[in-house]
N, C-alpha and C positions, 0 to 999 in steps of 0.2 A: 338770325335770319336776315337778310341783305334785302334793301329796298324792291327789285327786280319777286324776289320770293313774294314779297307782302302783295305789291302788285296784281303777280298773277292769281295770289290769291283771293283777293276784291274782286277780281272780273271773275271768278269763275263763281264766288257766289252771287253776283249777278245774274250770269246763266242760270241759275238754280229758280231765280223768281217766277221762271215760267212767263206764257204767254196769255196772261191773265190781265183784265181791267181791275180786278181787283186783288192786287198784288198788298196784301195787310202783314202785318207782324202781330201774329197770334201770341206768342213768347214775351209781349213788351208792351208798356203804358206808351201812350203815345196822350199826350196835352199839349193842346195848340196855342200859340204863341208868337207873337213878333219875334220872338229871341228861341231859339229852339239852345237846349241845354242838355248833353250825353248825362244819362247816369248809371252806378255798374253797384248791385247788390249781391250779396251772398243770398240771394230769397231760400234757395234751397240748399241744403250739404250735397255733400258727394254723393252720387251712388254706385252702385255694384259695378263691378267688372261690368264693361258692356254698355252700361246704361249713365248717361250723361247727371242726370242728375236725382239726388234722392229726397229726402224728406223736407217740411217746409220747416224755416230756421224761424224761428216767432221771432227771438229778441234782434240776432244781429242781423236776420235778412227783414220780415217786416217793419219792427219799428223802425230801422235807419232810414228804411225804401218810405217810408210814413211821412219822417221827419222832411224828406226832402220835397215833397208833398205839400206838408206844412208850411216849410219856407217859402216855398212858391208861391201857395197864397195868400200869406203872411204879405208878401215883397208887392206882389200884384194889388194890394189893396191899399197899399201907404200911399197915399199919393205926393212924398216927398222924394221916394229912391223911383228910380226910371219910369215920371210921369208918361202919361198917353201911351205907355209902351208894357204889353204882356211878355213875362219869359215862359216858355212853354218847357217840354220836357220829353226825352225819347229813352224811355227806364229799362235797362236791361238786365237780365236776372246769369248772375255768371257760376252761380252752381259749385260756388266753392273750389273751381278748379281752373288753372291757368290755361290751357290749352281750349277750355271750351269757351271760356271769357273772351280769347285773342277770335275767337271764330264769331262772337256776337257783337264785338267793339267794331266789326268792319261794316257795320250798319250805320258807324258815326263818319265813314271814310266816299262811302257812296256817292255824295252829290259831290266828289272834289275829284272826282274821274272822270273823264270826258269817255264815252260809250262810243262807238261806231257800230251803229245798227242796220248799215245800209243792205249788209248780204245776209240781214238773216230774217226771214219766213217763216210765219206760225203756220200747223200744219193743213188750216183752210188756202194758203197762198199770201194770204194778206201779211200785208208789218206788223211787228208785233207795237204794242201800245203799250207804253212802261211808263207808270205813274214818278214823276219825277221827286225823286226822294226828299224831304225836308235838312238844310244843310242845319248842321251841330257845327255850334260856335265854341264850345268847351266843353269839358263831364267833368263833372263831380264820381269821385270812386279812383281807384274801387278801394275792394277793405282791404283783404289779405295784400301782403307785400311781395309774394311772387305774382300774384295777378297784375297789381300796375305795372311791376316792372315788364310783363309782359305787354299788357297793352300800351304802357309808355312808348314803345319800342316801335310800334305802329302809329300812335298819335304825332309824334317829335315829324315821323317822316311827313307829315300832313300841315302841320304847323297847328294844333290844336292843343291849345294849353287846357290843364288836367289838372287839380285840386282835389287831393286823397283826404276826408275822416279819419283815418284808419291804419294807412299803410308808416309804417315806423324803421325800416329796417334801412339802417346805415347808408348802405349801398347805392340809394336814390338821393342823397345829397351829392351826388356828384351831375355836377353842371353842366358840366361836359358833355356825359351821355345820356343824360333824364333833364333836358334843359327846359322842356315845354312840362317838365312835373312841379308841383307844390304842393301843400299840406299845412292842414291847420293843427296839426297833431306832432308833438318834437319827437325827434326822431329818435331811435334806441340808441344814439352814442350819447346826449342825454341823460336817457334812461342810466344807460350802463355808468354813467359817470355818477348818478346818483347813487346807485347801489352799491360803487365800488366806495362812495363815501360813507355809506350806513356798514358796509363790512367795517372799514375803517374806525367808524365811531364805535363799534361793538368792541372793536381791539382785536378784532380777529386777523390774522393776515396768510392762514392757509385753509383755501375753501378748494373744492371742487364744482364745476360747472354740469350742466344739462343741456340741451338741447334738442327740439324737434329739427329733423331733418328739413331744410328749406329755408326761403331765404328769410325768414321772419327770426328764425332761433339760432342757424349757425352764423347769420349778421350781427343778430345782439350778444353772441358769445364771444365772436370774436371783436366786436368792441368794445367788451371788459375786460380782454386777454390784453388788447394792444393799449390801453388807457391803463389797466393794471402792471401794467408791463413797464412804460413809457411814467408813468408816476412814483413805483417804485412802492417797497411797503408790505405786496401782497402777492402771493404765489398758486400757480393756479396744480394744486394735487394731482386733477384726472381731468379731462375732459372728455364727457360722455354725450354720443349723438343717439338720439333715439328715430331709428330709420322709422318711413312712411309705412311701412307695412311689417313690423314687428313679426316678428316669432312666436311659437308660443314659449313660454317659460323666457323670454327675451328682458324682461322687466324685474323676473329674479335674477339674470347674471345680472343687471347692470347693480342691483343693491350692492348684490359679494364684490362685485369691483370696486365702489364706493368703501366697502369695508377694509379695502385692502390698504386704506391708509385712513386707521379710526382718527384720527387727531385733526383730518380735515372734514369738522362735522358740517360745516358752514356749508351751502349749497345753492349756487347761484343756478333757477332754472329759465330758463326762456320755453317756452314750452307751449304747445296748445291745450285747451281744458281736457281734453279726454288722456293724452298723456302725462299731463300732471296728478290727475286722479289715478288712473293706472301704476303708477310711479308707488304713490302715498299705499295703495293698496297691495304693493310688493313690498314694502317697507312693513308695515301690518304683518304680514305673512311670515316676514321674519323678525316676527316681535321684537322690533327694533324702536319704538315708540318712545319717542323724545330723545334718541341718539342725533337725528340729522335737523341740524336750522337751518330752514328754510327762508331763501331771498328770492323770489316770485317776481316776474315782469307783470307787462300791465293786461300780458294774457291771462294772468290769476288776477290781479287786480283786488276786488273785492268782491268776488262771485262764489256763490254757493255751490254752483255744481261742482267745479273741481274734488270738494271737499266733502260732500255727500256723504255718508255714512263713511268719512276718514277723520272726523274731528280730531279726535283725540293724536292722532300721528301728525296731523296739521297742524296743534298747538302749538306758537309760539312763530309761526309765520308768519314772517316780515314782507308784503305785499308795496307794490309800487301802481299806482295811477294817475295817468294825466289833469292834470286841476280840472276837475267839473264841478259841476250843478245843476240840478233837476232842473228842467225847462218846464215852470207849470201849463204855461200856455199849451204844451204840449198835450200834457196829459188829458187836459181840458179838452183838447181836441179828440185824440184818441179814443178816450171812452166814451166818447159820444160817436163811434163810426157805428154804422149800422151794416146790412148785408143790403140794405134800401138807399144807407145815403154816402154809398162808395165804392161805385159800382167801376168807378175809375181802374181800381185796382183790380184787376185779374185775378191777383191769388189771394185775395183776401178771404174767400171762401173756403181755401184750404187752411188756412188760418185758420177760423173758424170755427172748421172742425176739430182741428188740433185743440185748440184750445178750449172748446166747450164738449169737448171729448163724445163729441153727435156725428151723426150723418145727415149730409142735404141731400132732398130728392131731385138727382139730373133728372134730365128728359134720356131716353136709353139707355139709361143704368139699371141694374134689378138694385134696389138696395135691401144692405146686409140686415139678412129680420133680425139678429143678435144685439144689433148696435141701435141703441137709441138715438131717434129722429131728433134732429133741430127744427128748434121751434121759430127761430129768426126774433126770439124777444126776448133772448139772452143777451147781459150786458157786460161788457170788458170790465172788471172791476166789481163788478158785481158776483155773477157767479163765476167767475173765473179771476182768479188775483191778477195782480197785473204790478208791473213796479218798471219804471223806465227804462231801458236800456242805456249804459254807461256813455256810448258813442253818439248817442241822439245830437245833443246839443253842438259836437263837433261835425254831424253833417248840415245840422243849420248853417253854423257857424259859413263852414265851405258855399253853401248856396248861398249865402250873404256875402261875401269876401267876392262873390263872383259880379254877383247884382252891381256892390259897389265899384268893382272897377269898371263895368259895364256903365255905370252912370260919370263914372266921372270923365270917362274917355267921351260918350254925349256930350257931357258941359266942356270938351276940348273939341270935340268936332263937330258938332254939330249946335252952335248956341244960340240960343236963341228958334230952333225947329224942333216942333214937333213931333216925336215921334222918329224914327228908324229916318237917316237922311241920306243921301249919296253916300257920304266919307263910311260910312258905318255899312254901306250893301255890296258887296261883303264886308264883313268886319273879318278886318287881316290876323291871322293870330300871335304871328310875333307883336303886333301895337299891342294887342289887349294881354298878353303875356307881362307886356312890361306896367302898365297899369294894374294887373294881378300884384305886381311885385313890389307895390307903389300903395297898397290900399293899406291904410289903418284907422281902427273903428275899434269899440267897446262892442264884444260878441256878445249871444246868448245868456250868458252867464255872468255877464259885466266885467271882463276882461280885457285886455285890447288882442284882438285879431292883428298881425299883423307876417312880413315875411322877412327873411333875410337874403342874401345875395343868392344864396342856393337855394331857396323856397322852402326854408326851412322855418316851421314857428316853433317860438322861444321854447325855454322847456320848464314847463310848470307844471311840478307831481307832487299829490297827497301821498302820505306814504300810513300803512294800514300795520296795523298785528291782528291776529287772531288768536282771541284769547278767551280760555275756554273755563279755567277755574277761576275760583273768588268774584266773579262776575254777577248779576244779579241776569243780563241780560247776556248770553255769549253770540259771537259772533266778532265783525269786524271792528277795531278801533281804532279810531284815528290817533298817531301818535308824534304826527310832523310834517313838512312839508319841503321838496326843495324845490330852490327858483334860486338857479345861477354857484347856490350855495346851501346845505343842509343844516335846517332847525328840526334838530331831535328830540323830544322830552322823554330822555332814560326814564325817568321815574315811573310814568305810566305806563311802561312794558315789563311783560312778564312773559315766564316759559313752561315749561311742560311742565305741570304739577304744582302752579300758581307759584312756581321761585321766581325770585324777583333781581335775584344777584344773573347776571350774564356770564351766560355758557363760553366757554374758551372754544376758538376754534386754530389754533394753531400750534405748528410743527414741531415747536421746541420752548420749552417754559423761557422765560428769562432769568440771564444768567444772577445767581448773586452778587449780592455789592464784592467787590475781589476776585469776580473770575470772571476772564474772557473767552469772546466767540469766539470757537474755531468754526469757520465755515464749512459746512457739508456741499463738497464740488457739484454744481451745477443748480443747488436749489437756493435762493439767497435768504429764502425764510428759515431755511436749518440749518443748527449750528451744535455745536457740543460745547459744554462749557465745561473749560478748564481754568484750576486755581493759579492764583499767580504763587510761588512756591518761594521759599526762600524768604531772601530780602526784596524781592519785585513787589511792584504794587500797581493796580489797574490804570492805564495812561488814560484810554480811553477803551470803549467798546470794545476794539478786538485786539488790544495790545496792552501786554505785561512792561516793565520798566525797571531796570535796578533802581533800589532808591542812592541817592548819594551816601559816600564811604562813612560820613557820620551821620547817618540817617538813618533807620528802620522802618517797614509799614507798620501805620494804625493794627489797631483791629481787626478792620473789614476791609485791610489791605486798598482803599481807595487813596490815600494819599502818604505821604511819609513825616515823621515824625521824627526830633531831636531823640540822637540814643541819651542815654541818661550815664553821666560822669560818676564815676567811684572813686574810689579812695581808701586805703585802710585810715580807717579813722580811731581816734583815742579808748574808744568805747567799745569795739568791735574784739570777741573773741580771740579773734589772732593776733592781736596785740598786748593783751591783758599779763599773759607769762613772758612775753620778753621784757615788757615795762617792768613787771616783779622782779625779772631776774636782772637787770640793769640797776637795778633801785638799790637792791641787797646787795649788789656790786660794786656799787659808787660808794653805799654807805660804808661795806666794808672796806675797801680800798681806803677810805679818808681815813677811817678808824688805826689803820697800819699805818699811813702815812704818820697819821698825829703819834702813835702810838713811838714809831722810829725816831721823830725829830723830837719826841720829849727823853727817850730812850739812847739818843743819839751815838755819846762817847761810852755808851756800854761797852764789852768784850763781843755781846751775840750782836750787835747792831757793826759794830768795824770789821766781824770775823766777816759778815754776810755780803761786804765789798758796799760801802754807804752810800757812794758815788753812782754805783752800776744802778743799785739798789732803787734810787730815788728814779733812775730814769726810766727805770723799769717798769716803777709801778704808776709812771704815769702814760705809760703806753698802755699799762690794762685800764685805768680810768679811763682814757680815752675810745678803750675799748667799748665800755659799758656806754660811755653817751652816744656812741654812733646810733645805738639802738633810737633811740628818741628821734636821732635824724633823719633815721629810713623811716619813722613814722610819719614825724609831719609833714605837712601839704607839699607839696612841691612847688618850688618856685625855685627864683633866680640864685637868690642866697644862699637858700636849702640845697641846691643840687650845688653849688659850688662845695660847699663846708662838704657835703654825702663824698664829692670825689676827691676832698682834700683828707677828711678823715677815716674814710672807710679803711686806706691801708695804710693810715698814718700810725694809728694805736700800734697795730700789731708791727708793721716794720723798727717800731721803738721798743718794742718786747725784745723781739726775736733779734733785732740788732745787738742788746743790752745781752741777753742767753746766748746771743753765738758769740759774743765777746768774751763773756766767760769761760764760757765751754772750752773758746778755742786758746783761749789764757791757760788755765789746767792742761789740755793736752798737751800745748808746746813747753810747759815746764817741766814735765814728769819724760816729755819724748827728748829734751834736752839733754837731761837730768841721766838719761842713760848711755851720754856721749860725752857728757863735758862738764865739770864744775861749773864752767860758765855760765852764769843764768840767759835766758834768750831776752831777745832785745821786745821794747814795749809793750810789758808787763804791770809799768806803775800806773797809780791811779787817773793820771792826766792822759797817760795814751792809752788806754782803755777808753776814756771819755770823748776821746778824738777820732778812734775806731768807730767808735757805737755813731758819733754822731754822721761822719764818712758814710756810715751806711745809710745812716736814715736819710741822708742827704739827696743820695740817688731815688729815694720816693718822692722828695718835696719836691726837686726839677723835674722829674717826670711829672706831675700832677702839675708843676705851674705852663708845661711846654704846654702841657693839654688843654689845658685851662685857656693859655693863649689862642692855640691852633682851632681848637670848637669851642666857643663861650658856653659855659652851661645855660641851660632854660630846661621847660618843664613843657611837656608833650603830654597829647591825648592819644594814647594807643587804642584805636577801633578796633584792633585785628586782636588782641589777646583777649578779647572776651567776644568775639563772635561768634558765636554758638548757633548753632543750625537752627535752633527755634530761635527768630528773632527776638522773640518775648522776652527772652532770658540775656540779651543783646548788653552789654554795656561798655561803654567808654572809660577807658583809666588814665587817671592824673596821673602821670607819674616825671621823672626827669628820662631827662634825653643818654640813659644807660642803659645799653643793652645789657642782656646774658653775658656775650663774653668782653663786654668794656670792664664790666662789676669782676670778672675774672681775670681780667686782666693788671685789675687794680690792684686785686690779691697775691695776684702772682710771684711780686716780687716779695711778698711776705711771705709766702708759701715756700719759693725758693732758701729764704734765710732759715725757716722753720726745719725743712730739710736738712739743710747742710748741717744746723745744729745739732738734729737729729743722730746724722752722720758723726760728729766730733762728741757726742755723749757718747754715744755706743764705742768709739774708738778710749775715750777717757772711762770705762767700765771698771776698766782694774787698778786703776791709782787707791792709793794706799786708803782706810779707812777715814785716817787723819783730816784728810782732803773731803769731807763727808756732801760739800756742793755740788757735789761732781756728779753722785748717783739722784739728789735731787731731781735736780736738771735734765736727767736720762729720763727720769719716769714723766719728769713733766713734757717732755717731746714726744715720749712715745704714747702719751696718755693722748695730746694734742695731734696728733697723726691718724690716731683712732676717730678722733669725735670728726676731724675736719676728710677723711675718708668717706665717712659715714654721709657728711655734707652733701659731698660732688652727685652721688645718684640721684640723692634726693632732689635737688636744686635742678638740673636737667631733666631729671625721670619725669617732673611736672610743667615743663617746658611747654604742654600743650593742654595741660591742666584750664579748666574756665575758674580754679580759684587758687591760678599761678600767681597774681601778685601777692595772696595773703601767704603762699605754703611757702614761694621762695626766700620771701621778706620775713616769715618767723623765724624758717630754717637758716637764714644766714643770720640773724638776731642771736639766736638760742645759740648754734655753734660758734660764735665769737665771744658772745657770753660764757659758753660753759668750758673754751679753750683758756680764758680771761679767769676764770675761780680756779680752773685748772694749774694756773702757774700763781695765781694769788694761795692754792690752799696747801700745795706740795712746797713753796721754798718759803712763806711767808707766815702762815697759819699756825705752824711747830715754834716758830721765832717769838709772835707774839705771844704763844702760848706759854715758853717759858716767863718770857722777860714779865709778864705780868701775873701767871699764878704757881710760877717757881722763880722770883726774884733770885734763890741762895744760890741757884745755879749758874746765874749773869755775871759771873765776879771771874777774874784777871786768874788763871791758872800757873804753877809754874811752867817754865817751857822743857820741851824735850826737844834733842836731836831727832833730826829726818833719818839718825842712824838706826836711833831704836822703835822709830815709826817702819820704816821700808829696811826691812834686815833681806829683803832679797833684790834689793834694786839699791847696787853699791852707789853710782851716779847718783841717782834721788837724792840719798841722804848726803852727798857732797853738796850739790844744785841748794838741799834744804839748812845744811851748815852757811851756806854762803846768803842765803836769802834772809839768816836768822840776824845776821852779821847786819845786814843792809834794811834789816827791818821790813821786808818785802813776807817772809814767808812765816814772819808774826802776824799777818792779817788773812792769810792762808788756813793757820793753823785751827783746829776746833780743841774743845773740850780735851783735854787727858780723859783719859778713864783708869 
């Protein structure tokens, strides 16, 4: 409403006083005084449609209207605060409601309007006579927080500064437009910031809000929403207004809405006591009892009515009030009022009644014959209990905070004079406004009274549970306090059913150690937790991480951990049969050796080619030790000697067998063209052949050797296995799959071809009996190392490739290695040591009467007999 509004509304209740000498205010305490002082009570509730006001309020309308009572004559009697000077008081009763509050504040506005009386006539003719009204220098009031802001709104335009007991809601710290407002009582952003710290300290961080309609609960809601909000932490689930004029069944939707998200049991209410109890008793209804924790402003506070026959659904209510203390002075006074010695008070009477549950006899009333008479010598306290009202001390407090600035602005303008002085007739209200803002003293309660820039006082709240089991006494207990910052004591709170451990109130459990939030869009307190999978492991809160390439996660996937190195080692299963079969390989192989050179110029030892013989059977030794080399550890050395001898053995096999082999065929394919024997056939070009071949393995392995120096590598990838757990690192050298096949290759190649010249050398004569040796041992060794190549690849992706490939190339080089140790060498040894008679010098025959169908042969073999060449060809007679 606009100044112009308020205005005409002052003058026309004006008009309304009539043209009366005795123009009184029936409705209102009126005590006189140097200092006249506004003040604004809730004396009575609301009443009915229609009717301005209803029943008389005992705690928060008489004892506050009492207290200020108190204070007055408390102040009036010091003779330290505002000597030689009385403050009086003009008490207004506002009925609990803003609009009729704003219609009785304009009794504090009256002396500050200049009247023009000149054209109007009472109905004899004469001027009317208008007792000129007492001016109000400040009020004290009102309670509710949409009343002051109502009548702030009227005062500000007047210049009358206004100090509220009571009023809390956010919305009147603003300086701006409540600049003549102040308050001994912190305000609900305060409050709210304290409660969002007790959600906090519970660990809860998805609650649901309450609120009565009006500016006292949708101000303190939304000052938890925008601190809760702005702080971060805590998520508001629902928030629920409960209108001024309810429904019926209005109190069970709001439960089922509440339920619609059980997880936000936490429940912050702003609320007045009749819809808090209403609330608890819709809760009841849906046997819902001990589901919802409750977080209470200081409109629950510590008061019993809310909770009335709701105890049990109220257990465990977390309660907030402003630091007080009993004022004894107070009570000391109080129960001593009489219906004889307080007559000041107007409604005291209806008090009274109320409270000694009697009837006084008016003068023109019939009284009710039902109801029992007052006797006027009933005592407060006596037969009627009586217990302070919580706000008492904070409306001292305010009639104190006023006196004082009132007295100090005296000791600035007026020093040294007695009593009310020029500077002070009128007292202006912007000066006394800023000495309002300027006062600090120890209150009522022994605290210091004081304001802040926006007339706001500090915020200092007891904070309550109600707690109903294990108790000896139930009821409310104190559990902590804040001031600036919250001291909680967990330990002496407990909840529905005497448990002592704290109720969860939020959205989404927390995630386990190894798995992150995924946020649920738009609510930042829900999240889903997912595992970090694989090799990731938890970076932080809401992000997964590969661990590094030789890394694994822990356990509980929170950080990463060295994979662990392998190796086939000496003692391990898969090593145990190639080491056996290398052993019985090495030892046999020496045994022939030693066996040959003590054997040496035998007939079976020269017939077998001595020369070939020897270098033969050092390529299967060699064969067998490789074994030991693909065992041990890998290093520098190890993988050099792995790539020099891996296809050294066998290319000195297979060199020494294709020499032969291909010695036999080109005699006998000669032999069927030409007497002439073919060219490098003796022992020394045989020996020059064999080693020409082996020779192309030694330069390849030495280019290699040059080109990449061998070392030894940790392969992560051939043993990483999808369960990290099972994750491991292999020592091994720097050869791949097809390097190791590569090495063989060229053995493989000679292995072939020889292959190829046995199977061609198949039909030579009996005589030549090396020939089919040698067939069987190529095609025996074609078989096993066929057999090989699946296996070796087939497990290429195997997690126990390095033990399967590493035996299988072990085993197959071994049993290629007894393969040609046990077909050309084995029958040899066997005669020469356990048929010695057989070892002995034969006579010779013709190649004629060996090969009677191959005319050539037997020439080739006349000419080689001659030259001594095909006396070490020849075998046995039979």
């Amino acid at each position: 409403m606009d100044p112009a509004g308020f205005l005409l509304l002052c003058l026309w209740s004006l008009w309304t006083l009539g043209c009366s000498q005795a123009a009184t205010q029936a409705d209102s305490i009126k005590i006189e005084g140097d200092i006249t002082l506004g003040g604004l009570f809730p004396v009575h509730s609301r009443g009915p449609a229609g009717v301005p006001c209803g029943e008389v309020k005992k705690e928060k309308g008489i004892h506050r209207m009492e207290a200020m009572l108190y204070a007055l004559d408390q102040i009036n009697s010091d003779p330290d605060l505002l000597p030689n000077m009385t403050l009086g008081a003009r008490i207004l009763d506002t009925c609990s409601r803003d609009t009729y509050a704003l219609e009785q504040s304009l009794t504090f506005v009256q002396a500050l309007i200049q009247k023009d009386t000149s054209g109007v006539r009472c109905s004899n003719g004469e001027p009317p006579i208008i007792a000129k009204p007492e001016r109000v220098v400040a009020v004290i009031g009102a309670s509710a927080s949409s009343v002051s802001i109502m009548v702030a709104n009227v005062l500000r335009l007047f210049a009358i500064p206004q100090i509220s007991y009571a009023s809390t809601a956010p919305e009147l710290s603003d300086s701006n437009r409540y600049d003549y407002f102040s308050r001994v009582v912190p305000p609900d952003s305060y409050q709210a910031q304290a409660m969002l710290d007790i959600v906090k300290a519970m660990g809860w961080n998805y609650v649901s809000t309450l609120a009565s309609e009006g500016n006292y609960g949708e101000s303190g809601v939304d000052a938890f929403m925008q601190i809760s909000r702005e702080a971060g932490g805590v998520c508001i689930a629902q928030s629920i207004k409960i209108p001024r004029e309810p429904k019926p069944g209005e109190f069970d939707k709001m439960i089922k809405r509440l339920m619609e998200t059980p997880n936000a049991r936490g429940i912050i209410i702003f609320a007045n006591e009749d819809d808090i109890k209403r609330v608890l008793e819709a809760a009841r209804r849906a046997n819902l009892t001990g589901q919802f924790l409750w977080v209470g402003s200081d409109s629950w506070g510590s008061k019993i009515s809310p909770i009335l026959k709701q105890e049990e659904v109220a257990e465990g209510a977390v309660t907030i009030l402003p630091k007080r203390a009993s004022v004894e002075g107070f009570d000391q006074y109080f129960t001593t009022r009489s219906l004889e010695n307080n007559r000041r008070n107007i409604w005291f009477a209806e008090y009274w009644e109320e409270d000694f549950r009697c009837k006084l006899t008016r003068p023109g009333l019939q009284p009710d014959e039902g109801a029992r008479k007052c006797t006027g010598e009933e005592r407060i306290g006596r037969d009627a209990t009586y217990e302070q009202e919580g706000k008492v001390q904070f409306v001292i407090d305010a009639v104190y905070a006023m006196a004082h600035a009132l007295h100090n602005m005296h000791l600035d303008l007026c020093p040294g004079h007695t009593g009310v002085c020029e500077k002070m007739d009128p007292i202006q209200g912007q000066t006394l406004l800023r000495y309002i803002l300027a006062v600090n003293f120890n209150g009522s309660a022994g605290t210091p009274v004081m304001f802040n820039e926006n007339g706001d006082a500090p915020g200092r709240y007891d904070i309550f549970q109600y707690q109903l089991t294990n108790t000896t006494t139930p009821g409310y207990k104190a559990i902590g306090q804040w001031t600036e910052y919250l001291r909680l004591n967990i330990d002496e709170m407990q909840w529905s059913g005497g448990q002592k451990e704290i109720p969860s109130s939020v959205c989404s459990l927390p995630c386990n150690p190894g798995e992150r939030k995924k946020m649920v869009k738009g609510v930042p307190c829900c999240w889903h937790c997912e595992l970090c999978d694989g090799y990731q492991y938890q970076l932080d809160e809401f992000n997964c991480e590969m661990c590094p390439f030789d890394m694994r996660p822990n356990l509980n996937r929170t950080a990463c951990r060295p994979t662990p190195i392998v190796k086939l080692e000496w003692s391990s299963p898969w090593a145990i049969l190639p080491i056996f079969l290398a052993m019985v390989g090495i030892v046999g192989t020496i045994f022939i050796i030693i066996t040959f050179i003590r054997f040496n110029d035998t007939p079976i030892v020269r017939a077998s080619g001595r020369e070939l013989s020897y270098v033969l059977l050092t390529g299967i030794f060699l064969i067998y030790t490789i074994t030991f080399l693909m065992i041990a550890e890998p290093g520098i050395g190890v993988c050099a000697l792995r790539r020099l001898f891996l296809g050294l053995g066998m290319s000195i096999s297979y060199s020494a067998l294709l020499t032969k082999t291909n010695r036999i065929y080109r005699i006998f394919e000669q032999g069927k063209k030409s007497v002439t024997p073919p060219k490098f056939i003796s022992p020394t070009s045989q020996l020059v052949i064999t080693f020409s071949l082996i020779s192309v393995q030694i330069v390849a392995v030495v280019i290699w050797l040059g080109v990449a120096p061998p070392h030894s590598i940790i392969d992560y990838e051939e043993q990483r296995t999808p369960n990290p757990e099972f994750a491991q690192g292999v020592l091994k050298c720097d050869m791949s799959d097809l390097s190791i096949i590569s090495c063989l290759s060229y053995s493989i190649i000679l292995m072939v071809t020889c292959t190829v010249y046995a199977i061609k050398a198949r039909g030579v004569p009996e005589n030549f009996n090396e020939a089919k040796p040698i067939g069987f041992t190529m095609y025996t060794t074609c078989i096993v190392w066929l057999a090989f190549v699946p296996i070796f690849f087939g497990t290429a992706q195997s997690a126990e490739k390095i033990y399967i490939q590493t035996t299988t190339l072990t085993i197959s080089m071994s049993l290629s290695a007894y393969v040609s140790l046990g077909m050309l060498y084995v029958p040899k040894v066997y005669v020469i040591i356990f048929h010695p008679e057989q070892n002995v010098q034969k006579r010779k025959r013709s190649f004629k009467a060996a090969a009677t169908a191959v005319n050539a042969s037997t020439r080739l073999s006349q000419k080689g007999a001659q030259n001594g060449e095909s006396k070490d060809e020849k075998p046995d007679s039979k």
